[in-house]
C-alpha positions as CSV (number, residue, x, y, z in Angstrom):
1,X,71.0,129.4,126.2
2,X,73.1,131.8,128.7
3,X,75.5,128.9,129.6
4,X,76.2,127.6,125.9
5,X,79.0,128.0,124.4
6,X,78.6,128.8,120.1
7,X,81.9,127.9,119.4
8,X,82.8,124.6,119.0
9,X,86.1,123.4,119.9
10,X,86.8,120.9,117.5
11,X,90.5,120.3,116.0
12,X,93.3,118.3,116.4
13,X,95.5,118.2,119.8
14,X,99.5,118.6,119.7
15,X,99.6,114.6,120.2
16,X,97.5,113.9,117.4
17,X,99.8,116.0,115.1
18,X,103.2,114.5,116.6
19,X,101.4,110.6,116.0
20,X,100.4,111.6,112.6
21,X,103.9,113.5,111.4
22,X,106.1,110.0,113.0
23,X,103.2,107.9,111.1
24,X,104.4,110.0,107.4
25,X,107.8,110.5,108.3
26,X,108.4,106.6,108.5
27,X,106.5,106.1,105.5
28,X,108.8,108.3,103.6
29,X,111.6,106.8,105.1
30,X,110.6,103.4,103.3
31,X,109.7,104.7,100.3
32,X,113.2,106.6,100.2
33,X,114.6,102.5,101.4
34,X,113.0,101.2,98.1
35,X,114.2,104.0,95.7
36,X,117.9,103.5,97.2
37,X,117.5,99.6,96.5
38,X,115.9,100.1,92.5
39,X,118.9,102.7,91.9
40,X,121.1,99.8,93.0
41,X,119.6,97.4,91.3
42,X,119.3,99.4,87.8
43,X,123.1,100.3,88.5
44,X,123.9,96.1,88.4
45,X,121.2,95.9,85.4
46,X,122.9,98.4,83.5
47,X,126.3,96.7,84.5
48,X,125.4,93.2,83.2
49,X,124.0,94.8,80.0
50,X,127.7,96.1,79.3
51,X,129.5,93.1,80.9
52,X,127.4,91.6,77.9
53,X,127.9,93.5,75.4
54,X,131.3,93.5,75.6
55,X,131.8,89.4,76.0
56,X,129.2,89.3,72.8
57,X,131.9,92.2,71.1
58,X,135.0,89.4,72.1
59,X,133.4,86.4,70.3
60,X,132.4,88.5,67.6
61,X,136.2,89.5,67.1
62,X,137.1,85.8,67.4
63,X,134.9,84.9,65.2
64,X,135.6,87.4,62.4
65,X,139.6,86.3,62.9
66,X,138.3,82.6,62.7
67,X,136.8,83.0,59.3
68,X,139.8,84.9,58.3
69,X,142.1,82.4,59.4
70,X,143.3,80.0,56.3
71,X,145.5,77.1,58.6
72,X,143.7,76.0,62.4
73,X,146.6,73.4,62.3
74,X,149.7,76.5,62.4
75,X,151.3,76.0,65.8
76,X,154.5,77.6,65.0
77,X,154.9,81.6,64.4
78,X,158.7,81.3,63.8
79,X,159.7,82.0,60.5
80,X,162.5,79.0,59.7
81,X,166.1,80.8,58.8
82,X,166.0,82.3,55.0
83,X,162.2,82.8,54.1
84,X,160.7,86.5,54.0
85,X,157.4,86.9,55.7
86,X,154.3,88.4,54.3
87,X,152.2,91.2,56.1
88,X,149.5,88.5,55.7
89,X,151.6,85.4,57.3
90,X,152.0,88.0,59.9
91,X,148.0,88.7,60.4
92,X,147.8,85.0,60.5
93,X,150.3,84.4,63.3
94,X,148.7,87.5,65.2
95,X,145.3,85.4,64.7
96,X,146.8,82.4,65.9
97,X,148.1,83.6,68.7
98,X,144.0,84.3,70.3
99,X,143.0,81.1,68.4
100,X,145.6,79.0,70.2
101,X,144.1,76.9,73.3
102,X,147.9,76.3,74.8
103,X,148.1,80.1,75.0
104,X,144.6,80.4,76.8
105,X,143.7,82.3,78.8
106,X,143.6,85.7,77.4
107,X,142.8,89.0,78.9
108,X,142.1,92.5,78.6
109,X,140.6,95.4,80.2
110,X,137.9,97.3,79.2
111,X,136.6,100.2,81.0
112,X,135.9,98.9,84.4
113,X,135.5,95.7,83.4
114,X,138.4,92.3,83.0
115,X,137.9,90.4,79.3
116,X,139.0,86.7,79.9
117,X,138.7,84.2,77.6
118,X,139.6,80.6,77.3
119,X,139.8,78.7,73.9
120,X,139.5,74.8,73.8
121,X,140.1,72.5,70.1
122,X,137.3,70.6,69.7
123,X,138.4,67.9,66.8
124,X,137.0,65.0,64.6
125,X,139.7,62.9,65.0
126,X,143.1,64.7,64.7
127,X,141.3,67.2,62.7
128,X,139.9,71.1,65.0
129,X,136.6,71.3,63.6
130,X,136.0,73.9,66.4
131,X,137.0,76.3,68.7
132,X,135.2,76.0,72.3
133,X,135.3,79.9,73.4
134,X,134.2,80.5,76.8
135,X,134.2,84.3,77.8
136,X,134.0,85.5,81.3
137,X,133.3,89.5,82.2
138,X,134.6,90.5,85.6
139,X,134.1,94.0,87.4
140,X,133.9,95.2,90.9
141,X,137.4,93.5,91.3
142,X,136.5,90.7,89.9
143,X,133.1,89.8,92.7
144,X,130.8,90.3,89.9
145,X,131.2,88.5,86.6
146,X,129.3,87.3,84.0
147,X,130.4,84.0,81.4
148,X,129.7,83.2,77.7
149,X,130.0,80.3,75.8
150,X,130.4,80.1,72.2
151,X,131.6,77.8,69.9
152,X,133.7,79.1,66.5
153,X,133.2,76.7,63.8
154,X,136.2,76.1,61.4
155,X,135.5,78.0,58.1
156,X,135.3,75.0,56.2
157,X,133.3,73.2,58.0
C-alpha cells in the first residue's frame, strides 16, 4: 500500500463547469423569451378587454338615447321662424344627431383608444324599425381595432 494514494481525486474539471453554466444560462435565457412574450400578450388581452368595454359602453349609450327618443322619422333640427323650442325638443335633436345614418360616422376618443361608429336605418317599408350600429375600437394608431355589431330596435317595435 506504499504507492496508493487515499485520496481520491474526484470532482468536476473547469470545462465541465463552463459546459454546465452555457447549458443554464441559455435555459434562462428562454425562459426570460417566454415571460417577455406572456407580458405582451396579457398587455393585448388586457387591451381588447377595454377596447370592449368601451364599444359595449357606446351601444349601451345609443341604446338608452334610442328608447328615449319619441320621432326616428325627425330629419330636420331647425326650428321654423316663430316657434320656441323646449329643453326636451333640444335633447331630442341632440339624440338625433348620433341616431342619424347621413351623419355617420361618429367618433370619439377615449383614453388611448378612437370610438367610431356607423349607424344604418333598417326599415319595413318606408317605416325605420331599426338602427344597424356597427362600433369599431381602434388603438395603437389605429393597427389594432376591435368591431361590434348591434342592432337598436325602435321603441315601439
Amino acid at each position: 500500500m506504499k504507492g496508493k494514494n487515499c485520496f481520491s481525486e474526484s470532482g468536476f474539471t473547469l470545462i465541465e463547469v463552463l459546459i454546465a453554466l452555457s447549458i443554464f444560462s441559455i435555459g434562462i435565457l428562454a425562459v426570460g423569451g417566454m415571460q417577455i412574450s406572456a407580458i405582451k400578450g396579457n398587455a393585448f388581452a388586457s387591451d381588447i378587454s377595454e377596447a370592449l368595454v368601451l364599444a359595449q359602453r357606446k351601444v349601451n349609450d345609443l341604446n338608452m338615447l334610442a328608447s328615449t327618443w319619441s320621432n326616428w322619422g325627425v330629419t330636420t333640427l331647425a326650428p321654423p321662424d316663430g316657434i320656441t323650442v323646449t329643453a326636451t325638443q333640444i335633447a331630442a335633436a341632440v339624440i338625433h344627431l348620433h341616431l342619424v345614418p347621413n351623419a355617420s360616422p361618429h367618433s370619439e376618443s377615449v383614453k388611448k383608444y378612437t370610438v367610431e361608429w356607423t349607424i344604418t336605418d333598417r326599415k319595413s317599408g318606408a317605416i325605420v324599425t331599426a338602427k344597424q350600429v356597427k362600433i369599431t375600437v381602434r388603438w395603437q394608431q389605429g393597427t389594432k381595432s376591435i368591431s361590434l355589431d348591434s342592432f337598436l330596435l325602435h321603441p315601439w317595435s
